[in-house]
KEMI-275360 format. One record per residue: residue in three letters; z, x, y negated of N, C-alpha, C in turn. Coordinates in steps of 0.1 Angstrom, whole numbers, plus 5000, padded with zeros to 4 digits. Atoms other than C-alpha are relative to their C-alpha. Layout:
% KEMI-275360
ALAZXYZXYZXY ...
% end
This chain:
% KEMI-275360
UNK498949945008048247681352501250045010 UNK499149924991050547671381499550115007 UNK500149914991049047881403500150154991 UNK499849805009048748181372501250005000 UNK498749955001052348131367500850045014 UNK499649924988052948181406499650115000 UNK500449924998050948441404500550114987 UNK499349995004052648611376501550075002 UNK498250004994056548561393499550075014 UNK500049934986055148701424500250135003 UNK499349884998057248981442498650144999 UNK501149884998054949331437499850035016 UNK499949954990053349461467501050135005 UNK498649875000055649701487499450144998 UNK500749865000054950031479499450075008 UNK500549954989054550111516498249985002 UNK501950044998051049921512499150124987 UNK500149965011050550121482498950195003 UNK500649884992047450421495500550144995 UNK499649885003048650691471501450025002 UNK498549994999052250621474500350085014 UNK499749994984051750641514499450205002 UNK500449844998049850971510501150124994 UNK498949905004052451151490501350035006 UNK498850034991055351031510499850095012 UNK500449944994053351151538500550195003 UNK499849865001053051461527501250094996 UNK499049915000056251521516501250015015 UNK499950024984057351411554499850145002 UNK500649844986055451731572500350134990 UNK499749915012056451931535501450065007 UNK498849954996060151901545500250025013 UNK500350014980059651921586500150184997 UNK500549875002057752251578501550074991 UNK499049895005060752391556501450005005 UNK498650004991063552301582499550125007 UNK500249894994061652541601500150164992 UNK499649915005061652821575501550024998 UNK498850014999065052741564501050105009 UNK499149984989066352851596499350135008 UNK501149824998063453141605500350094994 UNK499749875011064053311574500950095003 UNK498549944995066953421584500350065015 UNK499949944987066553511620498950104998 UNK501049855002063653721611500750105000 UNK499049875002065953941592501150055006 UNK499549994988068053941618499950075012 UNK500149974991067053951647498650145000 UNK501249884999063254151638500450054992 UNK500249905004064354351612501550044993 UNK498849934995067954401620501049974986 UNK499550015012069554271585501449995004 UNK498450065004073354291575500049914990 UNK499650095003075554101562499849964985 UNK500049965019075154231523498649954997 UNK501750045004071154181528499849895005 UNK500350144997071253841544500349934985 UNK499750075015073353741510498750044991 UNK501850005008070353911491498849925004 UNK500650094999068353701508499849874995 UNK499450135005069953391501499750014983 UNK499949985018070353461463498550005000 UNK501950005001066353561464499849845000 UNK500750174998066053171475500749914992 UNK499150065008068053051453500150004985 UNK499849985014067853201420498849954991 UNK500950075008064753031407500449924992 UNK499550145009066352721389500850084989 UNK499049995007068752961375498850124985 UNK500849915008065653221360498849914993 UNK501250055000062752991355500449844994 UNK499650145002064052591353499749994986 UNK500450045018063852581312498950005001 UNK501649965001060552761312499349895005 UNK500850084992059052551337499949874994 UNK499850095003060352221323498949984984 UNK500749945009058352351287498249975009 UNK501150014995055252381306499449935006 UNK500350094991055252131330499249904990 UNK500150115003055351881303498750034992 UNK502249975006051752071287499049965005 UNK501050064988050251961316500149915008 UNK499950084989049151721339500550055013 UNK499049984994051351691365499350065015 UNK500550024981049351681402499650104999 UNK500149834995047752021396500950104999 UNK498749885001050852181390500149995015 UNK499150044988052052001422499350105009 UNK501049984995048952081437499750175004 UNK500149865003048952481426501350025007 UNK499149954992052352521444499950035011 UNK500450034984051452401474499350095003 UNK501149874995048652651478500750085000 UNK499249874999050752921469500950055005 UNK499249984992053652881487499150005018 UNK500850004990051252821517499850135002 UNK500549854996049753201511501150095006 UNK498749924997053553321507500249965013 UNK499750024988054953141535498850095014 UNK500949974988051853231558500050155000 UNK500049824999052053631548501050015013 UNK499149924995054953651569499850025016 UNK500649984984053653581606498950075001 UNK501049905000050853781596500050134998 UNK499849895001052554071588500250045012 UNK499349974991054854041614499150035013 UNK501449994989051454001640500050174996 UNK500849885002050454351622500950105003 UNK499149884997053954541626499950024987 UNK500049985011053954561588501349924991 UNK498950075011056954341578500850094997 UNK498649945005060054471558500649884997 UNK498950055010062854321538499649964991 UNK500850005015061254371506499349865001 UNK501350094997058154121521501549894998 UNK498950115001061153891523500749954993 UNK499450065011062853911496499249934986 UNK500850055013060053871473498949845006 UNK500250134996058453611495501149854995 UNK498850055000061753441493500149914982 UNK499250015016062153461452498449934996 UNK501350045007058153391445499649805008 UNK499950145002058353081466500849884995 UNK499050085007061352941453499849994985 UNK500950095009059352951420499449944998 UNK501150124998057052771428500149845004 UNK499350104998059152541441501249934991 UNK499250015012061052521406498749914996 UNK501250105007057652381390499249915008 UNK500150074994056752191415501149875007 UNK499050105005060251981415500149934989 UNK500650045016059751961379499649904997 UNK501450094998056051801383500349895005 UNK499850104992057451611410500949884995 UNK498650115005060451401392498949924992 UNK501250085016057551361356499249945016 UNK501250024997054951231384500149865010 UNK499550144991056650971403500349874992 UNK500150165003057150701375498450014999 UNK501249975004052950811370499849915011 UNK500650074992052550691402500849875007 UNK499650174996054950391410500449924987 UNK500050115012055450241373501850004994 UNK498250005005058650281356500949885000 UNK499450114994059749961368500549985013 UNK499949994990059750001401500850185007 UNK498949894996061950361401500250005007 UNK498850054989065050261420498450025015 UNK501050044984062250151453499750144997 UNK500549894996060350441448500950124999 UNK499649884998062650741445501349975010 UNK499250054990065050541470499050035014 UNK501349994991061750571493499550175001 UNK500349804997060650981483501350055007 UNK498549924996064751041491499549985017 UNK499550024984064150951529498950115004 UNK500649904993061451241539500650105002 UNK498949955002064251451528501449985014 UNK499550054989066451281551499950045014 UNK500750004984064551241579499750145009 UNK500449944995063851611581501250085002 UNK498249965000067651651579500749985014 UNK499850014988067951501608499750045013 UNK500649964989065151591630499350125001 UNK500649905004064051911614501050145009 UNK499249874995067152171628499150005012 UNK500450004983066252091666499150005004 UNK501949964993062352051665499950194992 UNK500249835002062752421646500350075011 UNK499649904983065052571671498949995010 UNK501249984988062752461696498650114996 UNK500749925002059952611681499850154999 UNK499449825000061552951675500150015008 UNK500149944985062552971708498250025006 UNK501150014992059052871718499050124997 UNK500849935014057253071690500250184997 UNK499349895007059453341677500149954984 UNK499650095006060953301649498850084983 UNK501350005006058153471624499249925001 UNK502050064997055153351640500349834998 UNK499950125005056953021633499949934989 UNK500450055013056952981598498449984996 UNK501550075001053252921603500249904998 UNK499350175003054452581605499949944992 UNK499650065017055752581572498850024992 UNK501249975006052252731558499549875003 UNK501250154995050252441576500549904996 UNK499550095007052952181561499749994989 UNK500249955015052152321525498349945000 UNK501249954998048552321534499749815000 UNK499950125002049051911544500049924986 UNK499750115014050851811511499050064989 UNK500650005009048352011488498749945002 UNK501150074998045551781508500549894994 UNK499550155007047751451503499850034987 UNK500049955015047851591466498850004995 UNK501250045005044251571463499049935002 UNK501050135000042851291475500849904992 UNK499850125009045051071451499149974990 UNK500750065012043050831431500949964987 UNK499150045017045950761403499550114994 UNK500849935014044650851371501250034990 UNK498849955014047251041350499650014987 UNK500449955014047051071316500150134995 UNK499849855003046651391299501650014990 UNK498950015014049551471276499850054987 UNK500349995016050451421243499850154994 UNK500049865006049251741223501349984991 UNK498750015004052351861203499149994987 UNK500150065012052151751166499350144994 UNK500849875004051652151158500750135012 UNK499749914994052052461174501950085005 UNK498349984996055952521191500050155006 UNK499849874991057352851203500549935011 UNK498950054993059052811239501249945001 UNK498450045006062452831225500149874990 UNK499850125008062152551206500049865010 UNK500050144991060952291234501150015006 UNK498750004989063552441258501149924993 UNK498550085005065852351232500049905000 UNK500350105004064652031224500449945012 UNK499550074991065251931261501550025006 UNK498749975001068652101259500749864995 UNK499550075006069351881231499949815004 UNK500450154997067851551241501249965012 UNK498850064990070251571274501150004989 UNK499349995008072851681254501049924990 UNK499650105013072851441224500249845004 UNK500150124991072051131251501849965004 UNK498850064999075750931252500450035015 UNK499550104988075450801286498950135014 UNK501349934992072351081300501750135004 UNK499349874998074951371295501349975006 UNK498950034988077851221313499950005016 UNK499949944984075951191345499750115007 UNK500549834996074551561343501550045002 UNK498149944998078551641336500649925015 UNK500050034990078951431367499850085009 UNK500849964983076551541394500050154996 UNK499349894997077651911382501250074998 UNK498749974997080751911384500249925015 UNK500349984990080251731417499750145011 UNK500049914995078351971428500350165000 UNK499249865001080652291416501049975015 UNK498649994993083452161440499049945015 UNK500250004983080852081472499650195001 UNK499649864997080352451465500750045003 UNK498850024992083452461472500650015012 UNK499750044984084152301504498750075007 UNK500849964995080452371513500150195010 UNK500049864993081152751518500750065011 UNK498949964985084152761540499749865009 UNK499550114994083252451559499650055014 UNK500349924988081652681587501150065007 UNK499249944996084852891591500949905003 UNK498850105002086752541589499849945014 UNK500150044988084852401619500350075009 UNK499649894989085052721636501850035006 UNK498449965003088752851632500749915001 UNK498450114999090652511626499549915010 UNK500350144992088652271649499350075014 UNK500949914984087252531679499249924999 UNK501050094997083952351676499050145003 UNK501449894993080552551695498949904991 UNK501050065009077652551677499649875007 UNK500550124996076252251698500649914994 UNK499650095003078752061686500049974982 UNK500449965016078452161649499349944996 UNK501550065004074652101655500149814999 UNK500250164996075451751665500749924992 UNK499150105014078151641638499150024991 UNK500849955012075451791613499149855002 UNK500250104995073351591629500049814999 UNK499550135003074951251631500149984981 UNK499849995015076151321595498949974992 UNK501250025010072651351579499549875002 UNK500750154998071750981594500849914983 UNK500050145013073450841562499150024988 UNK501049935008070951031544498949904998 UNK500850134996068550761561500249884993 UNK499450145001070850461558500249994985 UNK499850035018071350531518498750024992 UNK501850025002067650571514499649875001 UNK500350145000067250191529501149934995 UNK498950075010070550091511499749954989 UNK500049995012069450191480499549864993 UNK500750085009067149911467501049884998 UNK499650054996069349661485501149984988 UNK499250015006072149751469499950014979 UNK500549995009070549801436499349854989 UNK500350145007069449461434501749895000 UNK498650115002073249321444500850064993 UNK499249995012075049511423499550054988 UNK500949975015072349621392499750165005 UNK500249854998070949971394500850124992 UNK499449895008073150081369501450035008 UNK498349984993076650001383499950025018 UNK500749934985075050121418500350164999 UNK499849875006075050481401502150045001 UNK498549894996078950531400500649905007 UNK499050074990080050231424500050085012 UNK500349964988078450401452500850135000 UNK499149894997080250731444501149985003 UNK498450015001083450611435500449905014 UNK499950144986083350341465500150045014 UNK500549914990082450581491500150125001 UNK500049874998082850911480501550055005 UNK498949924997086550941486500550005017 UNK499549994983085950901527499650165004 UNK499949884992085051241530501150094998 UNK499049984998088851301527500050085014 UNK500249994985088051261564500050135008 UNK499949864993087051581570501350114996 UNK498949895001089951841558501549905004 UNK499050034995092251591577499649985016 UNK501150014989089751641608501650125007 UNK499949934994091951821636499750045013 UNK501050014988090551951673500049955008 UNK500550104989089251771697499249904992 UNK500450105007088751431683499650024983 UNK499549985010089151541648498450034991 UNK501550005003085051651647499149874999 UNK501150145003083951281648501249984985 UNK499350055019086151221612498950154993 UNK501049975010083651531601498649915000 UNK501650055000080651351612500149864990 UNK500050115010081751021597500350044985 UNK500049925013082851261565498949984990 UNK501149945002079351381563498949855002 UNK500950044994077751061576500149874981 UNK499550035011079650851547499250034982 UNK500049885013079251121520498049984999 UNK501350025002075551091526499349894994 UNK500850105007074850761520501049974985 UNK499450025012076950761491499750104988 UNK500849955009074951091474498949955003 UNK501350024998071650951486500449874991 UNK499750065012072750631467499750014983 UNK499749905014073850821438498650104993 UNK501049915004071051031435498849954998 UNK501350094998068250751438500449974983 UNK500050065015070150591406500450094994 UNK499949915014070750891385498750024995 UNK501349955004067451011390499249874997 UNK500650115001066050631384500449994984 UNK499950065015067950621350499550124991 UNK500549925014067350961335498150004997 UNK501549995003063250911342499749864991 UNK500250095009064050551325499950024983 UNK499550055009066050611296498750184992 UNK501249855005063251001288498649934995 UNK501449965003060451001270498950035009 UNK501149974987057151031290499850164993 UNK500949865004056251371268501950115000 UNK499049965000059951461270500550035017 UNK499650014987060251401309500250175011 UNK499349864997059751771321500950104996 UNK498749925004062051951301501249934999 UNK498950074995064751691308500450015010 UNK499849964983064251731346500350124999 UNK499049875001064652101339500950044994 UNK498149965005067752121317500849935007 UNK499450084994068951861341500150145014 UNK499549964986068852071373500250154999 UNK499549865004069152421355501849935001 UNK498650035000072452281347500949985014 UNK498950014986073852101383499150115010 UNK500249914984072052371405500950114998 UNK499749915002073552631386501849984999 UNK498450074999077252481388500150065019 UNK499450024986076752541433499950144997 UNK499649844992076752941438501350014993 UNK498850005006079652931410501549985008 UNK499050014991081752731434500250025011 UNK500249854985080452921466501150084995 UNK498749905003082553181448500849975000 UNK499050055004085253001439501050025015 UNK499650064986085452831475500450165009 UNK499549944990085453161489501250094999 UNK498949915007088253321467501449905007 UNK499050084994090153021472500649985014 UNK499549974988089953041507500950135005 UNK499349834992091353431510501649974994 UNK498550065005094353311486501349875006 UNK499650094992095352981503499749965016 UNK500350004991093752881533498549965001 UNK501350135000090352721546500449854997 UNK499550134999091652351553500849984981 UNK499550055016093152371515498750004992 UNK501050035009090052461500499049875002 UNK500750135001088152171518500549934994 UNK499550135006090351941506499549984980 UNK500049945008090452121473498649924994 UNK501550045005086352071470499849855003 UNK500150134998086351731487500349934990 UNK499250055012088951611460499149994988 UNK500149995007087451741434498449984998 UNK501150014999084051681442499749804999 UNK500650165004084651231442501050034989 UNK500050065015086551271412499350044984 UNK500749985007084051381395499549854993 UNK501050125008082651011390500749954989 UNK499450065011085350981362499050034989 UNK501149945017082651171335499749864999 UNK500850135001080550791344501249924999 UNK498850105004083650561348500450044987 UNK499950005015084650651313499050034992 UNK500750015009081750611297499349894998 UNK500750095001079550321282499049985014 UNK500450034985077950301317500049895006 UNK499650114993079750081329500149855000 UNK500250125004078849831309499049935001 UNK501450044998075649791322499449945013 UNK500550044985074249601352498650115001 UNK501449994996070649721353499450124991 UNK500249885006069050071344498849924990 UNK500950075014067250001306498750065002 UNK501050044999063849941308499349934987 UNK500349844997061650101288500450074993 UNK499249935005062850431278500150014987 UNK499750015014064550511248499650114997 UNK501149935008062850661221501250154993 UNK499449835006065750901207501049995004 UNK498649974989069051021222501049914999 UNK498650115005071450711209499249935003 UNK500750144999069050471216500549925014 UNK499950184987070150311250500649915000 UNK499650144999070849971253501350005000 UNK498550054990074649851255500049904993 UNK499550195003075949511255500750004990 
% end
């Protein structure tokens, strides 16, 4: 009898021993590696091989960008029709063909713009339903108990390629050119749709719907579900209104380094750099701190606790004044990597399993579509006052965002509720 009940109280294995966990992780490792290199290719292509201004680089951008704002509902609708790992699984291949078109054109003397822009817009759909998949598929495969650890654990491949992904790219471009380099990112794609199919977790198929739905009706349904959620819809009003005001600062913070602080790119590269390491450090924080102060009040302590040091930077001046951006950014990091482990840990708790994709996508239609908003903003603001006002401007307004959470039933809670609630009033409070 004792020994069952030791056996019982005993801590779970770590996820790291865990074969499918390590394969996905994996793969999302050489996933994000390979897209520090595009990232940063994409853009010198048109550049440097096929001579792009400044009006067609922004078309570019927007091409890479506008998926969440065209597709996100849809996708969330669909996703949840289906099992999740061949969605994941069908990305991966496809962005593999896209990505790989481009060194192969470029080999032939056949590239344009066009090839670019639609490369651009068709992988970033793909990479809409394949975020989606990815949020529903992670309690599938580490247990909705164990959240927190595991999306504290997927956040560091992310990280890591934040850190070591600019400088092993550059090199490669230099080595490569900067086409023939996004091969890279093909062959990365090509990795995670292997990890992706040798998993042995056995998903369940999903629930058939009770009767036949049009589109518009699920979309809305996951509209409504955030929406109607007390404590779900304060941290979406949160984390985009957050991210309207790093739009913000985000846009001018290149002219800020440049113009107010004379910094050379090296040195740019190297506060970015330094900066992304808290990316790391709030990735191995997260559990840590999740078990000492509850997973729930981890969610806005970590903002509110932390977020107002990236003050630091719009009081950064030259010379010395670039180590207060790095600590800004180094700060700021482990305090959204935090944040973003326990948001996304509570909204896959407190969701429905047949509700989980169209949640994820009304959830990040909404805060993605809050940053080009304040890109504009940031850069209006900037022509009217200065640079150095608008950082502050977006810094500011970017930690007091965690009032939406601080005033809400939130706060009343040590520990994200466990298991999800069944309709939008339903979560737990004391």
């Amino acid at each position: 009898m004792a020994q069952v009940e030791q056996q019982a109280t005993a801590e779970p294995r770590s996820l790291w021993r865990e074969r499918d966990f390590s394969l996905v992780w994996s793969g999302a490792l050489i996933s994000e590696m390979g897209d520090s290199v595009t990232s940063l290719a994409l853009a010198l292509t048109a550049v440097l091989l096929l001579h792009a201004d400044a009006f067609q680089l922004g078309a570019l951008r927007a091409a890479s960008t506008a998926a969440f704002l065209l597709i996100a509902l849809p996708a969330g609708v669909l996703v949840d029709r289906r099992r999740k790992r061949p969605v994941m699984l069908g990305a991966d291949l496809g962005r593999m063909l896209l990505i790989g078109s481009i060194p192969v054109a470029a080999a032939l003397g056949m590239l344009t713009l066009l090839q670019l822009y639609l490369v651009a817009l068709a992988a970033g759909l793909l990479s809409v339903f394949f975020d989606v998949a990815y949020q529903s598929f992670v309690p599938v495969l580490v247990g909705r108990e164990r959240l927190v650890e595991g999306n504290s654990k997927m956040g560091l491949p992310g990280s890591f390629a934040n850190v070591i992904g600019p400088s092993a790219a550059g090199g490669l471009i230099a080595l490569a050119g900067a086409a023939r380099a996004m091969g890279a990112d093909a062959g990365s794609f090509a990795v995670s749709a292997t990890t992706l199919a040798l998993l042995r977790t056995r998903e369940p198929d999903p629930a058939p719907p009770a009767a036949k739905r049009r589109m518009a009706a699920e979309i809305a349904e996951g509209l409504r579900y955030v929406a109607g959620h007390r404590i779900l819809r304060r941290i979406v009003a949160c984390t985009a209104t957050s991210n309207l005001f790093n739009g913000v600062w985000g846009s001018v913070l290149m002219l800020f380094l440049i113009d107010d602080l004379h910094a050379g790119a090296s040195q740019i590269g190297l506060a970015f750099s330094l900066g992304s390491l808290g990316g790391l450090a709030g990735g191995f924080l997260a559990p840590w701190l999740a078990r000492r102060l509850g997973s729930a009040r981890m969610l806005w302590m970590s903002k509110a606790g932390l977020g107002w040091l990236l003050l630091a930077i719009p009081l950064a001046r030259p010379g010395w004044g670039l180590l207060l951006v790095s600590l800004g950014q180094f700060v700021g990091s482990i305090s959204a990597m935090t944040y973003n482990v326990a948001q996304v840990s509570y909204r896959q708790s407190v969701t429905p399993p047949h509700l989980l994709g169209r949640m994820n996508a009304s959830v990040r239609w909404v805060i993605w579509g809050t940053i080009p908003v304040g890109a504009l903003f940031g850069g209006w603001l900037g022509t009217v006052t200065s640079v150095r006002t608008t950082v502050l401007v977006g810094v500011l307004g970017s930690w007091l965002a965690v009032l939406w959470i601080v005033l809400s039933p939130l706060v009343k809670l040590r520990e994200i509720p466990v298991p999800p609630a069944d309709v939008p009033d339903g979560d737990p409070l004391p």
